[in-house]
N, C-alpha and C positions, 0 to 999 in steps of 0.2 A: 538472553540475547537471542534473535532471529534473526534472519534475512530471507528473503523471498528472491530470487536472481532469474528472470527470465527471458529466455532469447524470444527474436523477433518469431509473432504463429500467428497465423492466418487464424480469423474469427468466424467468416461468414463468404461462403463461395460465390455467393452472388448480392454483393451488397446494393452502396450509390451507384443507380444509373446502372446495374447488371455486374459493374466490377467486382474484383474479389476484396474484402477490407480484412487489412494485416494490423497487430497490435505490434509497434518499436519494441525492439529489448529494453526491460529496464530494469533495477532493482530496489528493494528497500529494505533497509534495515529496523529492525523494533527492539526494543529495549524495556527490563522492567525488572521491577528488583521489591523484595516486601521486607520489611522488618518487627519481628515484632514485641509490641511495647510492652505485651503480658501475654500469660496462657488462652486468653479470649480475646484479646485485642490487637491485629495485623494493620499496620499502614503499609500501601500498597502506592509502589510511582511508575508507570507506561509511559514509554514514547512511542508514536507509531511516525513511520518514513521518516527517522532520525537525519538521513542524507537530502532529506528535502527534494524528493524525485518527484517527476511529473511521468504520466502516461502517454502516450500517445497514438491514437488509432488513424489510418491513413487507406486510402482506396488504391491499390494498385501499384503504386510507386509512392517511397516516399515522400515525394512534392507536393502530393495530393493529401494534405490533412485534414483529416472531418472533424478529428477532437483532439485538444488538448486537456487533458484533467490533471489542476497542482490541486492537491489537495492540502501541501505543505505539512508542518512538523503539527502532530496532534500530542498531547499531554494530558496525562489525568492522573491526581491525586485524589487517594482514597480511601477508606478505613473502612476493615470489614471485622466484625463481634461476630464470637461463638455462644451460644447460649445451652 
């Protein structure tokens, strides 16, 4: 298990139209776990932004949003062999 927890940081000092563009605090959690079925053979399960966060980049004040980015819950099952 991970998390990534970031407060609100400026990106770029002179963004949209000359203003400064700040990224919202946000966080995410990941998750992953393997087990495996033999000496050569691992199945592998990932969650990435388990909390279902979204980013948010804004110019100047928070009112001003340029982007919204959900990327939503990603999942991958997986199976990796040693030979």
């Amino acid at each position: 298990m991970g998390g990534l927890p970031r407060d609100e940081f400026l990106s770029k000092r002179f963004g949209l139209a000359g203003l400064p563009e700040h990224f919202d605090a946000y966080g995410q959690l990941d998750l992953g776990f393997s087990y495996a079925l033999s000496e050569e053979i691992k199945l592998t399960f990932d969650v990435s932004n388990l909390l279902d966060e979204n980013s948010i980049r804004f110019a100047d004040v928070r009112e001003r949003v340029i982007h919204n980015e959900y990327t939503g819950r990603r999942a991958i099952l997986g199976l990796r062999g040693t030979f």
